[in-house]
N, C-alpha and C positions, 0 to 999 in steps of 0.2 A: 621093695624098690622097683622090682623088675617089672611089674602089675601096674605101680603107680604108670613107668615110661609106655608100659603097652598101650594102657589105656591114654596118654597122653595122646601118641601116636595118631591114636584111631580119632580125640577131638578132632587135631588140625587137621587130619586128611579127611576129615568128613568135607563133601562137596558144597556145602555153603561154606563154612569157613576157607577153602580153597578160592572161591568166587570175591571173597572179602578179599585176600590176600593180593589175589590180580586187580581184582579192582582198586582197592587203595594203592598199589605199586604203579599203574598206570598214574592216578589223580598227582601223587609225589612228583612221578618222574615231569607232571607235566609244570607243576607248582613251582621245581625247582628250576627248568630249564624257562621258568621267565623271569626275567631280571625282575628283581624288586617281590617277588614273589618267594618268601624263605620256605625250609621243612620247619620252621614253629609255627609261621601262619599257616601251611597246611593242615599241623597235629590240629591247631587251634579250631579250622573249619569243620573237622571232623569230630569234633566232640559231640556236638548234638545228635549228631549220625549215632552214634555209640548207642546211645540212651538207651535205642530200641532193641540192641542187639545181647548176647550172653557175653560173659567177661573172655572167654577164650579170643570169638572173634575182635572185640572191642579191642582188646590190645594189638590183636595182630594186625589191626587197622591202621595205626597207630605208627607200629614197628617197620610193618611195609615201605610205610609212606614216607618213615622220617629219612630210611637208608637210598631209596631212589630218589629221593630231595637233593640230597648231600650231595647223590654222585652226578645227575642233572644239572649241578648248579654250575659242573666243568663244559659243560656243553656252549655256550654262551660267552663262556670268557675266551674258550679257544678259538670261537668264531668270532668274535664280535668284540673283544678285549673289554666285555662286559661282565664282571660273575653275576649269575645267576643266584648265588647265597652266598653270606657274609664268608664261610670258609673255604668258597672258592677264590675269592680273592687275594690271597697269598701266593698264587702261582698262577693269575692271569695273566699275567706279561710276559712269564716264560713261558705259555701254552700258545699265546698270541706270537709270541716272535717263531715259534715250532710253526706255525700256520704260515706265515710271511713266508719262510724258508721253503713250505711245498711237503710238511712234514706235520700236518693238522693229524694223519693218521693215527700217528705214534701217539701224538699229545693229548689223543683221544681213546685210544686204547690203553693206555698207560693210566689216564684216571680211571675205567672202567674195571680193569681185571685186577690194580694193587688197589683200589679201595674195597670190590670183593674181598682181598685177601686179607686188608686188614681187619672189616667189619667179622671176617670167620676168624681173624686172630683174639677180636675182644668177649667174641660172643664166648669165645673157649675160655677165655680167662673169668668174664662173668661165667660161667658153670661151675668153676672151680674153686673160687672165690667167694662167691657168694653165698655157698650156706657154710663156709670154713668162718664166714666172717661174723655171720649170723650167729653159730655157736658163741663167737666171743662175745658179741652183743647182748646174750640173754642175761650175762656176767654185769650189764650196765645198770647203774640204777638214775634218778633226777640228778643226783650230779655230775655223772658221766656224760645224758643225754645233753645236758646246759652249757658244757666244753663246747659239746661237738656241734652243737647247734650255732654256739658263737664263733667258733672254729671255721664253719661253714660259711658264714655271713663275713666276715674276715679276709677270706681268701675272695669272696664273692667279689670286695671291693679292691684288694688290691692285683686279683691276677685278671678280670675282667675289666677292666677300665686303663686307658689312656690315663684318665685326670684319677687321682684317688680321690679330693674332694666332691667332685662330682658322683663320684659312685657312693660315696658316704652319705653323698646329699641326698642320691636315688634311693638306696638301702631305708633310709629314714622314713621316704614317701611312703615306699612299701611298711613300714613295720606298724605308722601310724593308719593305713588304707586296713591293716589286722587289726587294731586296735578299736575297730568302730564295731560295735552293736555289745550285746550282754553275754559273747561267747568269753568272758573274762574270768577268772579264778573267784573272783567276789562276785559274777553276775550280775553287776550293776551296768544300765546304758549307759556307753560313752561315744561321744561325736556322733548320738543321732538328730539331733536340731527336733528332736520332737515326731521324728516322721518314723513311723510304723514299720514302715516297708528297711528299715535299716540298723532293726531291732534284732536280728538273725545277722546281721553283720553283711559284709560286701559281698555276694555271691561272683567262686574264684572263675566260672567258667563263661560271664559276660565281661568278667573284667581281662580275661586272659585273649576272649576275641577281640574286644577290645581293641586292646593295646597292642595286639599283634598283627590283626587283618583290618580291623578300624582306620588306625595308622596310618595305612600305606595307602586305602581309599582318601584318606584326605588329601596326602601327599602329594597322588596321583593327580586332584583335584587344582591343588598350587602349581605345578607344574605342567599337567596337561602333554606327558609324553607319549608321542605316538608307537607304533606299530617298527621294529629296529630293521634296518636294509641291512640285508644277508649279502655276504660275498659271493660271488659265482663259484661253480667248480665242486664236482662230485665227493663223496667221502668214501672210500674202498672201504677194505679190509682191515678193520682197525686190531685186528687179534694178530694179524701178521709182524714178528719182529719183539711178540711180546714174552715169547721163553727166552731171548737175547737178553734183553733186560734182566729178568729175573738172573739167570747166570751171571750178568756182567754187575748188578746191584744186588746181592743178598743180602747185605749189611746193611743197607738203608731200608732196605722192603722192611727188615726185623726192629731195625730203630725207629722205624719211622709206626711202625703197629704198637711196639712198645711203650713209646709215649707218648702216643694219642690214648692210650687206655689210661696210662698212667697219669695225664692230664684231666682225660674226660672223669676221671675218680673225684676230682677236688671240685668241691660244691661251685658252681658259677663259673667254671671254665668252659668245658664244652668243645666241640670239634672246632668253633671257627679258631679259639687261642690253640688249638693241637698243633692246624694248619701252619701257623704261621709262626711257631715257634722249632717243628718241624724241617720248616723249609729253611729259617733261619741255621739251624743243626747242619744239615746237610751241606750247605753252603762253606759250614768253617770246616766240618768234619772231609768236605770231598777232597779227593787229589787235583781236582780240573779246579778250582773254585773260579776261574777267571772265565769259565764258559758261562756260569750263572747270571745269565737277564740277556743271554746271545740264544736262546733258543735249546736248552738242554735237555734231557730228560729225566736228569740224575732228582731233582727236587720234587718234580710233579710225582715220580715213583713212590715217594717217601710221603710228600704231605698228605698225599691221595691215599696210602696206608693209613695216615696218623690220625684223616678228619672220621673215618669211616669205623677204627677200631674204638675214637672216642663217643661214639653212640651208643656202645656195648658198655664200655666202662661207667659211663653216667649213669646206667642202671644201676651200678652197684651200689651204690650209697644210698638210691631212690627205692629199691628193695628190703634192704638190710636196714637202714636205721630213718627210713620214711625222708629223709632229706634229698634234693634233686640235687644231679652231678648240674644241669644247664637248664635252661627255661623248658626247654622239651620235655623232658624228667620233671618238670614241675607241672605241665598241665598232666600227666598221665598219672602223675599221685592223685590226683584229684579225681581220675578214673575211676582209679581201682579202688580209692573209698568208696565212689559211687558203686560197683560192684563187689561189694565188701570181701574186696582182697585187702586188708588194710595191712598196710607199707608197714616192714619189722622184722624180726627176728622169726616172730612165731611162723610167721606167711608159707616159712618152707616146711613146718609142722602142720595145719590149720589148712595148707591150700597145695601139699606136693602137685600133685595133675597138673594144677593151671601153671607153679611153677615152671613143670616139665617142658607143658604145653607152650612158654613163654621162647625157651631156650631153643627148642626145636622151628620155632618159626622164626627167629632170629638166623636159627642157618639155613631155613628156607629162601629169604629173603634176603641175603647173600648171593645165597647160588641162582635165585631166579633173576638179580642186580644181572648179568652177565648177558642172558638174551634178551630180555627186555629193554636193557642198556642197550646194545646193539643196534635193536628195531628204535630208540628211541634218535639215537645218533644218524639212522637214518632219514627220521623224518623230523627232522630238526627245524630244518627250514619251515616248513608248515609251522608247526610248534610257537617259533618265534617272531611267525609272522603273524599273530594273533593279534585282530587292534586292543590295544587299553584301554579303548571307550566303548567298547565292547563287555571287556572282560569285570572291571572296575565295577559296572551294576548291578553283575550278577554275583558279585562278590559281597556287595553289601548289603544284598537280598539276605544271601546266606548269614552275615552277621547278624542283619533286626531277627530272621526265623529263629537260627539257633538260641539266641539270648532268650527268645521269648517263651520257645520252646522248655529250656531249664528249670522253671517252675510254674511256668503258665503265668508269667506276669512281664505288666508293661513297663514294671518299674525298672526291670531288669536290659530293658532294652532302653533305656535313658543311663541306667548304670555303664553300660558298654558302651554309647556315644558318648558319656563323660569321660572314660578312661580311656577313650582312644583321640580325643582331642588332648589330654593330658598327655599321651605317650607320644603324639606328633610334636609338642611344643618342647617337651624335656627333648628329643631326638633332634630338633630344627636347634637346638643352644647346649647340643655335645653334652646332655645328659642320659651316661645308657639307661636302655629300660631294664635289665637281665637284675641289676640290684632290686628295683623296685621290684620284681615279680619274685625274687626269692626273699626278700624282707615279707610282703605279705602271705607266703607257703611258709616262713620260719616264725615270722612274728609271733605267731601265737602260741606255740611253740616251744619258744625261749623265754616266754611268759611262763606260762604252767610250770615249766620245770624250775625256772627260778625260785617261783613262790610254794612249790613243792618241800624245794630243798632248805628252801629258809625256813618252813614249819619245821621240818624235819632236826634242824642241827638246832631251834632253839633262838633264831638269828643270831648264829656265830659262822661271819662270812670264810673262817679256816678252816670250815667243814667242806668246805669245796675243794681245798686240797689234802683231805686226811687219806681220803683211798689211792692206791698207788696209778690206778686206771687216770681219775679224775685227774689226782698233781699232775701227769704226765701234761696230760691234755692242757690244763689250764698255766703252764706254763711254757706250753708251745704257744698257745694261743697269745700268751702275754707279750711272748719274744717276734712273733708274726708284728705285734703294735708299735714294737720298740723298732722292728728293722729300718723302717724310711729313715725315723731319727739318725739311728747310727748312721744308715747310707749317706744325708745329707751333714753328718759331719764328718765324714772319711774326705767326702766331694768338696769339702770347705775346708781342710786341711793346707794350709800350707807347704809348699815342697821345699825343702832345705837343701840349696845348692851345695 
């Protein structure tokens, strides 16, 4: 073990992998602090980059980028009452009224130093976690993995979505977008209309630019938003006043790390639901709660823990049983198949090193969050004064290269302008995209093991609850289907005076 970490060591501190590391931390921080600009469109831009690279730096590319996204995206909303990314916006308006007040400082070092602290709370949990869980996993067989896969797709629709039929509707898009070419258990073509190029089925990393940087070029296109006016007025010392904090919030620092891992765990959550479930927390749990949305710090402490430790946590499930905790964890499965880390149990048998190697840049990328963070909050204003008709071209350059890059074909870059008009119109009529991209990463998936287990038991559908592992699951997963039900007859209940 001690051999495996030494030589872990010595990958990432080789100087190009060091060079990867700053450089994709730069690309994130700059990704996240533009509005409209997320860390999944960043992972997303960086895939084709990957191609050429070895699997150590590809992830750290990856990891870098996704953790100076997150905490970038505070940057923009404290200035400008705009997030930057989806899980900044749980605590724009308290970051924004801290700015009004003359107190941008704090609301800026306060996302900066507890999302560090939470991103090194998750990354420690994923270490410890993740091959404990792994051991249990090898214990799984198709009917285990067909729970946990529906399990997964489940929560995807009801803890990710506003609308659950909308997410049901999304979840679908995707299961049926896996269901096209002859990657099928019987290997017959389905949904190819006869065309060649769609006999290998949807290739996942033009549909995942797609939908994720495709998108926003369109959008940007409908709307035509300029270049955002920055407020006057310097930004000091944002580290200053932040060990008060921590002394005056310990409780929230730890609650707020705690269930953003424990959030970012459940397949289709992810930091933006941590955030804002989070700050929600903080609000009923504080003693002040009547300072909350007057400029406070006690929320941004905590959610800024919770969006950053659920980065870490989303690995767990994307490692251990190949499933993503959030769409982020879903492009990087796709990775590390392509550098045949393949997502499982075995991975921490089969690939210790690059495991190692994974963990160790994970609190790299933490600890290097803190001065880059800094340099970044300084030159923010440049940053954000970037025009969009600028940046929007060179964005879409990047989408037709990369797609076409992925297997040297053009088909591939018509695949990625179909699913990123698909992902602007489902997003323009309140349908999320995060189901549709984990139905098409589980779709297939939930297939195999289905028709696995039904050979296997004979088709006797009781065989999916004979093992104690499997009934567990499939009757958690059953009681996940029944809960709205019950909720909307509790809420239909009549009250007897």
């Amino acid at each position: 073990m001690l051999a495996n970490i030494y030589t872990a060591f010595g990958l990432v501190f080789d100087p190009y992998v060091l060079a990867v590391i700053l450089g994709s931390s730069m690309f994130g921080l700059f990704m996240g602090a533009i509005p409209g600009l997320s860390a999944t469109m960043a992972v997303a831009l960086l895939v084709p980059v990957t191609f050429f690279m070895p699997p150590v730096p590809a992830v750290a590319a990856m990891v870098s980028a996704t953790a100076m996204a997150i905490f970038s995206g505070d940057i923009p909303g404290c200035l400008l009452r705009i997030p930057g990314t989806p899980s900044s916006a749980a605590y724009t308006d308290e970051a924004y009224a801290m700015t009004k007040k003359g107190q941008g400082e704090i609301a800026l070092g306060a996302s900066l130093v507890f999302s560090a602290v939470g991103g090194l709370f998750g990354t420690f949990v994923l270490i410890l976690a993740a091959p404990v869980l792994a051991e249990l996993a090898l214990k799984f067989s198709s009917f285990e993995y067909f729970w946990l896969v529906l399990m997964g797709l489940t929560c995807a629709i009801f803890i990710a979505s506003d609308n659950a039929l909308k997410g049901f509707v999304s979840l679908f898009i995707g299961m049926f977008i896996a269901s096209i070419g002859m990657g099928n258990p019987a290997g017959v073509p389905r949904f190819t209309f006869d065309n060649a190029d769609l006999l290998s089925g949807v290739s996942l990393v033009p549909l995942m630019v797609g939908m994720f940087a495709m998108s926003e070029v369109l959008r940007y296109a409908v709307s035509k938003d300029q270049a955002m006016t920055i407020p006057d007025g310097k930004v000091g010392n944002v580290f200053k006043g932040m060990w008060a904090l921590t002394v005056k919030y310990p409780k929230s620092i730890l609650r707020g790390s705690v269930l953003g891992t424990l959030v970012g765990i459940l397949p289709g959550a992810g930091a933006d639901i941590a955030a804002w479930m989070s700050y929600a927390m903080s609000k009923k749990m504080s003693k002040e709660p009547e300072k909350f949305g007057t400029g406070h710090p006690e929320g941004i402490v905590e959610s800024g823990a919770a969006n950053n430790s659920a980065l870490a946590g989303a690995w767990i499930p994307a490692l251990v049983f190949g499933i993503p905790g959030d769409s982020i964890t879903a492009i990087v499965i796709g990775v590390l198949y392509m550098k045949n880390l393949n997502p499982g149990p075995m991975i921490f048998v089969e690939n210790p090193v690059s495991m190692y190697a994974i963990f160790i840049v994970f609190i790299l990328a933490n600890l290097l969050m803190l001065p880059l963070g800094y340099w970044c909050i300084k030159v923010s204003k440049r940053i954000l004064g970037v025009p969009r008709n600028l940046l929007m071209p060179l964005i879409l350059l990047f989408c037709i290269v990369g797609s076409y890059a992925t297997n040297n074909s053009v088909s591939d870059v018509g695949i990625m302008l179909v699913f990123g008009l698909l992902a602007y119109l489902m997003e323009e009529n309140g349908f999320p995209v995060a189901p549709a991209v984990l139905g098409v990463v589980l779709g297939g998936m939930l297939e195999e093991h289905f028709v696995t287990s039904m050979i296997k038991a004979d088709g006797e559908f009781l065989a999916f609850f004979n093992r104690p592992i499997a009934g567990t699951l499939g009757v958690v997963t059953i009681l996940l289907w029944l809960l709205p039900l019950v909720m909307r007859g509790l809420r239909k209940k009549p009250v007897i005076a």
